[in-house]
Backbone as XML, in Angstrom:
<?xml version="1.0"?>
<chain id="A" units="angstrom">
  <residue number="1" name="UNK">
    <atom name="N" x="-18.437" y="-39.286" z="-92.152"/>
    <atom name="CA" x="-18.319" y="-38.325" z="-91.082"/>
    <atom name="C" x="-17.759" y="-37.028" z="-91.664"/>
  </residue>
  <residue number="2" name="UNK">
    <atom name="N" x="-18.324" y="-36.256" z="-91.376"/>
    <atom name="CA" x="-17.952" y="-34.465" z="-91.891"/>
    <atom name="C" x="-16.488" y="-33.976" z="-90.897"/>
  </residue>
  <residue number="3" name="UNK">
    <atom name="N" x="-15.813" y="-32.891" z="-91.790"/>
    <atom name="CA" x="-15.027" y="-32.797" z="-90.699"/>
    <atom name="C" x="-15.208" y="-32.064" z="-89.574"/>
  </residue>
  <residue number="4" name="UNK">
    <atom name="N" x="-16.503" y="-31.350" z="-89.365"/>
    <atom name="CA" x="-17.034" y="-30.552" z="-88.285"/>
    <atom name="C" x="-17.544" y="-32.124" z="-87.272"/>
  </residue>
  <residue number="5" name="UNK">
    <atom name="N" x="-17.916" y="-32.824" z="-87.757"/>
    <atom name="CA" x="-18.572" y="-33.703" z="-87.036"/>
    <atom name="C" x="-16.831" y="-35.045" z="-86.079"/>
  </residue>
  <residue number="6" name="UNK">
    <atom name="N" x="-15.574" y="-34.827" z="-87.095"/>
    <atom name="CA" x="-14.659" y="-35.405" z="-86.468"/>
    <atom name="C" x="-14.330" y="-34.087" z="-85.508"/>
  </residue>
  <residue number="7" name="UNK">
    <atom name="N" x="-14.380" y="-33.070" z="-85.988"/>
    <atom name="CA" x="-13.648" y="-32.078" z="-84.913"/>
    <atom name="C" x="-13.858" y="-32.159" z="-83.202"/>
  </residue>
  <residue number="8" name="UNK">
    <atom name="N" x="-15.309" y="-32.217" z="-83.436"/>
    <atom name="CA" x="-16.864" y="-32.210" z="-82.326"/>
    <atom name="C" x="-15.514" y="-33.477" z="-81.708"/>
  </residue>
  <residue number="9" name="UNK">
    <atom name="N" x="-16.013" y="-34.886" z="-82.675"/>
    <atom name="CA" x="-15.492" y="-36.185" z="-81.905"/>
    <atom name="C" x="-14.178" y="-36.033" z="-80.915"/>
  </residue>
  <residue number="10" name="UNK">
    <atom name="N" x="-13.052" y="-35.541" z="-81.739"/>
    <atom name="CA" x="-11.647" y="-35.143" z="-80.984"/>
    <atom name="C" x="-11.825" y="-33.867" z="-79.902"/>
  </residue>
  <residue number="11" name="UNK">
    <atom name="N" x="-12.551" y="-33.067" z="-79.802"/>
    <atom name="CA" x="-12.691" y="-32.719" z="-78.659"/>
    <atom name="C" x="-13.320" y="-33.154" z="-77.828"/>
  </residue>
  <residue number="12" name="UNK">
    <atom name="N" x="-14.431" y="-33.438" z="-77.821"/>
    <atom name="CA" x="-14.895" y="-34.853" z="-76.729"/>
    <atom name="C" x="-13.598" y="-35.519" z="-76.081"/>
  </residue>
  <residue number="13" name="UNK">
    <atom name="N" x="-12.938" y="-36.520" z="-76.852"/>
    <atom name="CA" x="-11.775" y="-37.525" z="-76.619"/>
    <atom name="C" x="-10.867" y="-36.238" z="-76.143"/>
  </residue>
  <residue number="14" name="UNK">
    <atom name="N" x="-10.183" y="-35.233" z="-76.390"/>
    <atom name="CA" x="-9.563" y="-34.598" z="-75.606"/>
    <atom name="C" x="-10.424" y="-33.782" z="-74.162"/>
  </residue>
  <residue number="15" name="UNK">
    <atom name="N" x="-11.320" y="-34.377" z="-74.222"/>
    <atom name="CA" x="-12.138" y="-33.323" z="-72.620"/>
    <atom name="C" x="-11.977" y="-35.196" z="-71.947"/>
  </residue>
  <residue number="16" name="UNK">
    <atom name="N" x="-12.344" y="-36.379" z="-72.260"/>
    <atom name="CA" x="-12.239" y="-37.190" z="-71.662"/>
    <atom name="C" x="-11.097" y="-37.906" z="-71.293"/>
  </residue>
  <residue number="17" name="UNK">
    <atom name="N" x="-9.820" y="-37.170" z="-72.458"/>
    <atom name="CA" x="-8.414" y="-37.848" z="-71.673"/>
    <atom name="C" x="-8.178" y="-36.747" z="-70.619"/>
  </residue>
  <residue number="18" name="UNK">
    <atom name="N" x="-8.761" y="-35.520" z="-70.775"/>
    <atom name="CA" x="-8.459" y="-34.542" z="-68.973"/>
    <atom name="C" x="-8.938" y="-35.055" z="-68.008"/>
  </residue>
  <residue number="19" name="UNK">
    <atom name="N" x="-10.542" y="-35.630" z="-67.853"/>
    <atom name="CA" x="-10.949" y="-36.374" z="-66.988"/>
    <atom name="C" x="-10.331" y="-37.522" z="-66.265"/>
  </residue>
  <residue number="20" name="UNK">
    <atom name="N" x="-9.559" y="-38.545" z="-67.141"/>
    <atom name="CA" x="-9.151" y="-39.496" z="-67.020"/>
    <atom name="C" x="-7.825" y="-39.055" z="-66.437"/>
  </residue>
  <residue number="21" name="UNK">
    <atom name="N" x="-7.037" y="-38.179" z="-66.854"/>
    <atom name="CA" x="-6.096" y="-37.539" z="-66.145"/>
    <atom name="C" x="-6.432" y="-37.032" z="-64.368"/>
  </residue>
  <residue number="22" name="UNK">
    <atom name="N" x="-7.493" y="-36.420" z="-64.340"/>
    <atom name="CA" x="-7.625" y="-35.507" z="-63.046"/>
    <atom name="C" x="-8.302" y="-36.747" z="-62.065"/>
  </residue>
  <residue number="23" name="UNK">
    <atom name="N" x="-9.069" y="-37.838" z="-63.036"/>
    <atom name="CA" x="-9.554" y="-38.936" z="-61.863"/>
    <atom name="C" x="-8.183" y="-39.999" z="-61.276"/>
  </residue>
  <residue number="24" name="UNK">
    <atom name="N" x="-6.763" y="-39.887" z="-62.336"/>
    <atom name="CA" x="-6.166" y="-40.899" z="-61.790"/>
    <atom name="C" x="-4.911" y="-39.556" z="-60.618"/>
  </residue>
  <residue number="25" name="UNK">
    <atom name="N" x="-5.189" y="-38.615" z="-60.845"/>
    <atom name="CA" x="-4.185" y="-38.083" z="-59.528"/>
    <atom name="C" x="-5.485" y="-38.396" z="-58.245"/>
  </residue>
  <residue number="26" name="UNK">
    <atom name="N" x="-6.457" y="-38.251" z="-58.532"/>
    <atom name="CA" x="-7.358" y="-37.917" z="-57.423"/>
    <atom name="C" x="-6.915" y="-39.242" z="-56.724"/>
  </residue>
  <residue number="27" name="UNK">
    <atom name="N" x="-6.641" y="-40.067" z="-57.465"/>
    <atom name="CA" x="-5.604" y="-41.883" z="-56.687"/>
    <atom name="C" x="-4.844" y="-41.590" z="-56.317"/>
  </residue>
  <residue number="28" name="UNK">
    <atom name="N" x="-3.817" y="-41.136" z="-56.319"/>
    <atom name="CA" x="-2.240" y="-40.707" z="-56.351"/>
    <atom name="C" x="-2.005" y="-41.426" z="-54.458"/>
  </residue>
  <residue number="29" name="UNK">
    <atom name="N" x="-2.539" y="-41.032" z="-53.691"/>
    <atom name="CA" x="-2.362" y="-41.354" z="-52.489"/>
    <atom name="C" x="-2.407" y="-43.374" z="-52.535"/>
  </residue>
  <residue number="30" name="UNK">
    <atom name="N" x="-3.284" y="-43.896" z="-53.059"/>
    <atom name="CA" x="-3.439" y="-45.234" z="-53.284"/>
    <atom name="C" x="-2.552" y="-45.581" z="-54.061"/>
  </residue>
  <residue number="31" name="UNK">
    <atom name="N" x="-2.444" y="-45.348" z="-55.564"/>
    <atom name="CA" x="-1.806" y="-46.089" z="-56.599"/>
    <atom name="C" x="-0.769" y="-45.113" z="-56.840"/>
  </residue>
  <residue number="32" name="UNK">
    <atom name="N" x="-0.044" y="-44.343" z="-56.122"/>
    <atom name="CA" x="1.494" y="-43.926" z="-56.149"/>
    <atom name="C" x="1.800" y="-43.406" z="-57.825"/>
  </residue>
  <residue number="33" name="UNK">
    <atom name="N" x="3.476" y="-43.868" z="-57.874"/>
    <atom name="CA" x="3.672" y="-43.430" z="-59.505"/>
    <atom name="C" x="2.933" y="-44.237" z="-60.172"/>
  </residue>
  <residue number="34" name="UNK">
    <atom name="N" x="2.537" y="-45.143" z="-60.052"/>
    <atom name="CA" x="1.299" y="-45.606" z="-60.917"/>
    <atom name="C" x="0.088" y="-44.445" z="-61.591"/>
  </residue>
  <residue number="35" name="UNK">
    <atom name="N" x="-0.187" y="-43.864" z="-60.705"/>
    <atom name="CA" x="-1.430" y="-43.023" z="-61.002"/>
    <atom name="C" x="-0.464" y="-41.746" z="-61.822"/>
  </residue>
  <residue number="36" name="UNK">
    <atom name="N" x="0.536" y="-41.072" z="-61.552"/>
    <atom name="CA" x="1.234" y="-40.111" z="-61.996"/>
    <atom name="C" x="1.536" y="-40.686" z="-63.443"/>
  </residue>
  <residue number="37" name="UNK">
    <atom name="N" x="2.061" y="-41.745" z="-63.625"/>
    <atom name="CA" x="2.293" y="-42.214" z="-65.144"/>
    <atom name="C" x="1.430" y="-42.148" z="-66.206"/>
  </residue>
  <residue number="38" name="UNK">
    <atom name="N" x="0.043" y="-42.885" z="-65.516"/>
    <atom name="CA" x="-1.447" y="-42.932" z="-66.258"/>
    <atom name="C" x="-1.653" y="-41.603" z="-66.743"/>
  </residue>
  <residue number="39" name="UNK">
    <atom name="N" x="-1.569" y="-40.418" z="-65.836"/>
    <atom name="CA" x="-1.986" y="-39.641" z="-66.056"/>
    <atom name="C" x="-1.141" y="-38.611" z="-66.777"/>
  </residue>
  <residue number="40" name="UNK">
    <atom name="N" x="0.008" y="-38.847" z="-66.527"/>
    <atom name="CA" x="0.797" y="-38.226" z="-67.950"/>
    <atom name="C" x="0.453" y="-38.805" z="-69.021"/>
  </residue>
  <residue number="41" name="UNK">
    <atom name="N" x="0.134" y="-40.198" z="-69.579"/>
    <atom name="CA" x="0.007" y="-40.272" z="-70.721"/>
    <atom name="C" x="-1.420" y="-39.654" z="-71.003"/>
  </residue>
  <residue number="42" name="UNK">
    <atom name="N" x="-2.187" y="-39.850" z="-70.031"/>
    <atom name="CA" x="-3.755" y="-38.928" z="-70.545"/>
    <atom name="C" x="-3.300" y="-37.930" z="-71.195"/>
  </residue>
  <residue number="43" name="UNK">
    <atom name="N" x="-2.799" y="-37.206" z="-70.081"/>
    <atom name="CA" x="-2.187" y="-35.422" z="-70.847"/>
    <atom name="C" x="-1.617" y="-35.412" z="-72.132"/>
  </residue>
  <residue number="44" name="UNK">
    <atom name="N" x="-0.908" y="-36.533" z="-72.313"/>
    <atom name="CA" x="0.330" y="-36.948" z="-73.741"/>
    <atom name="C" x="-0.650" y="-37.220" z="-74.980"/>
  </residue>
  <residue number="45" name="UNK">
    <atom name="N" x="-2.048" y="-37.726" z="-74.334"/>
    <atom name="CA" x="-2.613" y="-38.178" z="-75.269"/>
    <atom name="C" x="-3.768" y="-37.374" z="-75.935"/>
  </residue>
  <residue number="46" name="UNK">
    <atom name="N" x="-4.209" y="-36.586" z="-74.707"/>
    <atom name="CA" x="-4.768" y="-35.345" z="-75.286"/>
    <atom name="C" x="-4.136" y="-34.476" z="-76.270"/>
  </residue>
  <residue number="47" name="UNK">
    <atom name="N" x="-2.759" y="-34.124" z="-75.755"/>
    <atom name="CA" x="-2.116" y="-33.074" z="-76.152"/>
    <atom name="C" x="-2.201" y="-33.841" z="-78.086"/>
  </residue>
  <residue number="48" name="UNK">
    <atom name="N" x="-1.481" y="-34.917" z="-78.112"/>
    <atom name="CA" x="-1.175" y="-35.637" z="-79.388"/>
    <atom name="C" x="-2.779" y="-35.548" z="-80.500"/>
  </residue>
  <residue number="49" name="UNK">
    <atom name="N" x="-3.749" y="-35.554" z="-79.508"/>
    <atom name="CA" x="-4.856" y="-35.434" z="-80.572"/>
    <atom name="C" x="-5.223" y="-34.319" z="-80.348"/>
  </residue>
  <residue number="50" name="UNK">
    <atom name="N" x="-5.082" y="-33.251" z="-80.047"/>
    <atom name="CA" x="-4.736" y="-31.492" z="-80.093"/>
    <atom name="C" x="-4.029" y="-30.804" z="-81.881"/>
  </residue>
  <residue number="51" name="UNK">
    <atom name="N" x="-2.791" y="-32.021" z="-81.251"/>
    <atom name="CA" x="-1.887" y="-31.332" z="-82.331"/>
    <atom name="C" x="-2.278" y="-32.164" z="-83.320"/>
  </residue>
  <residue number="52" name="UNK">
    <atom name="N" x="-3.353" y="-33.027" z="-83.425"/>
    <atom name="CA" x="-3.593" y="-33.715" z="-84.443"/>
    <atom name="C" x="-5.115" y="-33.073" z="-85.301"/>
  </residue>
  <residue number="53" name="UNK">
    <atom name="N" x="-5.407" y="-32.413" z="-84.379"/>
    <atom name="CA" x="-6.910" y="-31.900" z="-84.907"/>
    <atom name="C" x="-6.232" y="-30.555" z="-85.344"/>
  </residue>
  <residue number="54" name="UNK">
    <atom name="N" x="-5.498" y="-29.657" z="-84.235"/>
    <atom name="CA" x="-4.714" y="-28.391" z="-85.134"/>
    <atom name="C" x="-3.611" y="-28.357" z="-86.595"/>
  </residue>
  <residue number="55" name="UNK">
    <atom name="N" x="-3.598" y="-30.054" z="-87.183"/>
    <atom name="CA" x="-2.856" y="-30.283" z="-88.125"/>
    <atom name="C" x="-1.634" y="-29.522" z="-88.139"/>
  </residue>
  <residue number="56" name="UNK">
    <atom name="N" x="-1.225" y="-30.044" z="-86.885"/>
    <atom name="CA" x="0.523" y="-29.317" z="-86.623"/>
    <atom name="C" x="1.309" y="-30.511" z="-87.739"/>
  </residue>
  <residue number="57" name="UNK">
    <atom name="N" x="2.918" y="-30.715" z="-87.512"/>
    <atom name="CA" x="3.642" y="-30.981" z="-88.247"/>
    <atom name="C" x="3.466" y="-33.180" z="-87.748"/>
  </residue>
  <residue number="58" name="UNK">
    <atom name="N" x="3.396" y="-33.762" z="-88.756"/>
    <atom name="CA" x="3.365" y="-35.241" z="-88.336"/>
    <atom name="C" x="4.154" y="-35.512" z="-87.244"/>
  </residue>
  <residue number="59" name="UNK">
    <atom name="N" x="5.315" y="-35.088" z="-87.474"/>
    <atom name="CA" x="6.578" y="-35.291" z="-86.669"/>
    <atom name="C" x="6.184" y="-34.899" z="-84.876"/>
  </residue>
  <residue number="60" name="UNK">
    <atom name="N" x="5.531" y="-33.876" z="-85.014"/>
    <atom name="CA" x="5.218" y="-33.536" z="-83.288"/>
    <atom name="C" x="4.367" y="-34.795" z="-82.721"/>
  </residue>
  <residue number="61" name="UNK">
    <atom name="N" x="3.317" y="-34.938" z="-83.760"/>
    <atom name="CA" x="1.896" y="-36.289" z="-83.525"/>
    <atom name="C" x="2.870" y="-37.100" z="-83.456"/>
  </residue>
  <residue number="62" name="UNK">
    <atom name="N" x="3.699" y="-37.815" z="-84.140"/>
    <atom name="CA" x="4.259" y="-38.777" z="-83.955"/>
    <atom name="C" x="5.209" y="-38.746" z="-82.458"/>
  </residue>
  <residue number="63" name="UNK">
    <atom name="N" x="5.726" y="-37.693" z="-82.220"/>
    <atom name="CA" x="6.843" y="-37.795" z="-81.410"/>
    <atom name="C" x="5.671" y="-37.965" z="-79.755"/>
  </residue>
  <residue number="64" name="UNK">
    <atom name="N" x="4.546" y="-37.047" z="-79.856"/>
    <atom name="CA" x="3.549" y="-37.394" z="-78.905"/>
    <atom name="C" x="2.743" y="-38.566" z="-78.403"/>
  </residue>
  <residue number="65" name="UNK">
    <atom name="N" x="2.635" y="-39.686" z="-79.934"/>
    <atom name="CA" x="2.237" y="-40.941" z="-80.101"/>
    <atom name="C" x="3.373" y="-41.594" z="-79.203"/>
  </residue>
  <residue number="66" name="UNK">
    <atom name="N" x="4.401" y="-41.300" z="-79.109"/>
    <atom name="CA" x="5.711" y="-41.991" z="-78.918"/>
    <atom name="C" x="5.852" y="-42.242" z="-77.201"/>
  </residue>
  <residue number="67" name="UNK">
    <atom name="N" x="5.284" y="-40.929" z="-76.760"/>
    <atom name="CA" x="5.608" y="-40.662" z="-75.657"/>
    <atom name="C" x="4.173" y="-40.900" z="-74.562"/>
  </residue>
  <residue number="68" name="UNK">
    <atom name="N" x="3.479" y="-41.002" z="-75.366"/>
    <atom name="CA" x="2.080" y="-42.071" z="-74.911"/>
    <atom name="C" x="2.542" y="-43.523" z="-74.529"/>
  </residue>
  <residue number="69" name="UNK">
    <atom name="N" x="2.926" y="-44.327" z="-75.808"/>
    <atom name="CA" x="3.340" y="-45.252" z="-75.597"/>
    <atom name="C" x="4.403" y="-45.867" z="-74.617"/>
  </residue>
  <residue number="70" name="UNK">
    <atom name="N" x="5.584" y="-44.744" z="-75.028"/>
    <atom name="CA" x="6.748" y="-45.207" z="-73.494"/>
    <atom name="C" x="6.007" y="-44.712" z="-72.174"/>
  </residue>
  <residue number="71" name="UNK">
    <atom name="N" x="4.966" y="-43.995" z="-71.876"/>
    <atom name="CA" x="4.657" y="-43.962" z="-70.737"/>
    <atom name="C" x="3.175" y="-44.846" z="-70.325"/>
  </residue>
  <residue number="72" name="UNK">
    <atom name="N" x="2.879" y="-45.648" z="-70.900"/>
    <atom name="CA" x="2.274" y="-46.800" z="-71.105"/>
    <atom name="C" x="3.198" y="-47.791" z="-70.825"/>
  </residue>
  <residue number="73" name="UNK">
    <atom name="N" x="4.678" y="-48.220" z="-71.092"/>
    <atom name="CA" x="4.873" y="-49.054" z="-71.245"/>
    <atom name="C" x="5.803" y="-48.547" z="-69.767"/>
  </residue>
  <residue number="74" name="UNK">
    <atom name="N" x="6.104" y="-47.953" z="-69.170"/>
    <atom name="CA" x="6.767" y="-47.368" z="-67.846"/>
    <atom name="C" x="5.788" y="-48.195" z="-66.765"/>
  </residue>
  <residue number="75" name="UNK">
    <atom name="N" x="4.187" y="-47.424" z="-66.867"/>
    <atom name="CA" x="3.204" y="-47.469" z="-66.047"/>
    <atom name="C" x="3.435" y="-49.268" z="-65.804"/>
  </residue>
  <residue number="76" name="UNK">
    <atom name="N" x="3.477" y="-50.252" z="-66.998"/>
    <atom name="CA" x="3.350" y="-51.568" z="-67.338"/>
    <atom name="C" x="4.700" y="-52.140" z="-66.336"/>
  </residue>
  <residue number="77" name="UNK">
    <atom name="N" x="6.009" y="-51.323" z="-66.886"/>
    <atom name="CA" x="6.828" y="-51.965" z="-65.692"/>
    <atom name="C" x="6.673" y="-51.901" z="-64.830"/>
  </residue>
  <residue number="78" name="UNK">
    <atom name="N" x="6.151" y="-50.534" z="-63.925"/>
    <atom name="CA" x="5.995" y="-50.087" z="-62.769"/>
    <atom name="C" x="5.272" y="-51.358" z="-62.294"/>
  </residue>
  <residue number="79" name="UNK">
    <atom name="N" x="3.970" y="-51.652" z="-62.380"/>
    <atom name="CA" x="3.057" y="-52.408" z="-61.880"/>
    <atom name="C" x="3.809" y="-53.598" z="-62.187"/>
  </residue>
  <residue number="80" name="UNK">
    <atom name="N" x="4.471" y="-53.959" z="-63.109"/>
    <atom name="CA" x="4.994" y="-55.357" z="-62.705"/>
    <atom name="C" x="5.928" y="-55.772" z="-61.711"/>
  </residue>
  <residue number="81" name="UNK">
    <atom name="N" x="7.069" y="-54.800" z="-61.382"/>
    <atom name="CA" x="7.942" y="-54.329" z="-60.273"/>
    <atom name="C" x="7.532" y="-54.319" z="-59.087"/>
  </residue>
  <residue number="82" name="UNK">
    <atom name="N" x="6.605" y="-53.785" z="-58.805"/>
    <atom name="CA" x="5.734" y="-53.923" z="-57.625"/>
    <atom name="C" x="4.296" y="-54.218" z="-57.089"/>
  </residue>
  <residue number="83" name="UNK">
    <atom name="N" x="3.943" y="-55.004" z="-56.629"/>
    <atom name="CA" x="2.912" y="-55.974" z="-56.518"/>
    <atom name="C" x="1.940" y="-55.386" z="-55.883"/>
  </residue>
  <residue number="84" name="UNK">
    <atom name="N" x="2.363" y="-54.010" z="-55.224"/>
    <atom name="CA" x="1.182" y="-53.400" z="-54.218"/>
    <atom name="C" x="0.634" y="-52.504" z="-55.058"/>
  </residue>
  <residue number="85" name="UNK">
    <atom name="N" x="0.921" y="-52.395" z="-56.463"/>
    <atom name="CA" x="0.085" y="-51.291" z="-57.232"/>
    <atom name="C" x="-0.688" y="-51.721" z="-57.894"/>
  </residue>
  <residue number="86" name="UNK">
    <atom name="N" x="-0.415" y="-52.960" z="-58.115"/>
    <atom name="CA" x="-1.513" y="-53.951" z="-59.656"/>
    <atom name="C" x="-2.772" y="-53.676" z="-59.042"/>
  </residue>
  <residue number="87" name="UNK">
    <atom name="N" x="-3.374" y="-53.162" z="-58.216"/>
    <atom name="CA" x="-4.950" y="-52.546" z="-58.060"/>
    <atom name="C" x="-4.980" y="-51.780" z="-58.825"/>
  </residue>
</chain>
């Protein structure tokens, strides 16, 4: 793969974690902070492969990787905490 041809790829994946972001508020009324969590990490996760295609400093990618994950793992308690969101 060329790096014009990964660039192409990571923007794709950053136009489809916005999507995935703007389809889980469009829930927000159904799936509550559930949908707000999801969709911060979309944003977290775009942003992280942003600063990963602009070859910012590891430390930001990493600290963005980080904050994907704890809000992955929030969304995970959330839904286990309460039984009316696991839809």
């Amino acid at each position: 793969m060329s790096p014009e041809q990964f660039d192409l790829f990571l923007l794709c994946a950053i136009g489809i974690c916005a999507l995935g972001a703007v389809m889980n508020l469009a829930m927000i009324k159904r799936r509550g902070t559930s949908a707000i969590l999801l969709s911060l990490a979309f944003l977290f996760l775009g942003v992280t492969m942003e600063l990963y295609r602009s070859m910012q400093s590891k430390v930001l990618t990493g600290i963005g990787s980080l904050a994907v994950v704890a809000l992955l793992l929030a969304d995970a308690a959330f839904r286990q905490s309460n039984p009316r969101s696991k839809r």
